[in-house]
C-alpha positions in Angstrom: -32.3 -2.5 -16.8 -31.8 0.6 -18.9 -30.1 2.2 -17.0 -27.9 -0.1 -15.8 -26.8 -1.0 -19.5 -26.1 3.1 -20.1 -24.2 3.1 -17.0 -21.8 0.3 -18.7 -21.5 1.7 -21.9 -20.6 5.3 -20.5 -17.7 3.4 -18.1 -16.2 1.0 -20.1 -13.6 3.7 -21.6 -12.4 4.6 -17.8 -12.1 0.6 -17.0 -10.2 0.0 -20.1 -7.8 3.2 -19.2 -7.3 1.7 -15.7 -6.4 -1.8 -16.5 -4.3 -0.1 -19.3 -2.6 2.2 -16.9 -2.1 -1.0 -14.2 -0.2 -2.9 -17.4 2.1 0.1 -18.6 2.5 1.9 -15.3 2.2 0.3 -12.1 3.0 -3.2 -13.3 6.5 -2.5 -14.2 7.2 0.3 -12.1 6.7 -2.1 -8.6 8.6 -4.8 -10.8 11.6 -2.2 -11.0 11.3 -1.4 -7.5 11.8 -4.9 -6.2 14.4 -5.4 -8.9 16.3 -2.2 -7.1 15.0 -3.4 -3.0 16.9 -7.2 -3.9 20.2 -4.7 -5.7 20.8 -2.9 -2.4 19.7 -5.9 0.2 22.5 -8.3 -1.5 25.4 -5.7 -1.4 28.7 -7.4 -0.2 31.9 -6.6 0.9 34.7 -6.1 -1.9 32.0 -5.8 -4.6 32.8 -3.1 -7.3 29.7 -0.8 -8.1 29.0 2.2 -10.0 26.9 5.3 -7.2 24.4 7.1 -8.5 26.8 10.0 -9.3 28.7 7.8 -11.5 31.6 7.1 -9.0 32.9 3.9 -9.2 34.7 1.8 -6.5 35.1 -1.0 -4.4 32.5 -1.9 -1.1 34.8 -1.7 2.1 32.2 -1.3 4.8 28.7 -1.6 4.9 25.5 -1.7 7.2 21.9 -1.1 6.7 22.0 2.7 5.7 25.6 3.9 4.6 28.6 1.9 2.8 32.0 3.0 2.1 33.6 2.5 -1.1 37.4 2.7 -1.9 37.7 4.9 -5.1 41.6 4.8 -5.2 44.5 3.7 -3.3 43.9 5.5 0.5 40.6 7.3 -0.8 37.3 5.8 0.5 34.2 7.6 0.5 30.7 7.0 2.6 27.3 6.8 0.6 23.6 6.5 1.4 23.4 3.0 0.6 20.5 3.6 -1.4 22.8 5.9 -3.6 24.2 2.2 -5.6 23.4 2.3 -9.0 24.7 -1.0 -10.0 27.3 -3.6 -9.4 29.9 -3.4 -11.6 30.2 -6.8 -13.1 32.4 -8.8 -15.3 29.9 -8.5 -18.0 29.8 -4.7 -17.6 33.8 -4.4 -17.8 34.1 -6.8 -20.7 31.4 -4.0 -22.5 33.4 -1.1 -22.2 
């Protein structure tokens, strides 16, 4: 029974680290990740987004791995689509 109890006292540090860690860490780091999975799955046509690179422009084209922005008049581009940063949204325009 002894033993048992020293066992708890000398672990309960490395169980509060891990369910810290899980809260701080992991939690919203897989929260992000489905945040970004559901940004590239909705992806339309004629959407205005801002790459990775900081290029903005206009979806033209898109399937499962590449899209093609328009950047300017005659001037489109191909991208990995999981280069997309964000969608450029009213919101965003009225901000800047």
């Amino acid at each position: 029974m002894g033993d048992i109890q020293q066992i708890l006292q000398a672990s309960w540090p490395i169980l509060l680290m891990v369910v810290i860690f899980y809260f701080l860490l992991w939690r919203p780091q897989k929260k992000q990740q489905k945040e970004r999975a559901n940004l590239l799955s909705s992806l339309k046509k004629g959407q205005k987004i801002v790459t990775i690179g900081g290029i903005y422009g206009e979806i033209v084209e898109l399937d499962d791995e590449k899209i093609k922005i328009q950047v300017a008049d005659k001037v489109e581009m191909t991208f990995s689509r999981s280069a997309v940063a964000s969608v450029v949204s009213k919101k965003n325009k009225e901000a800047n």
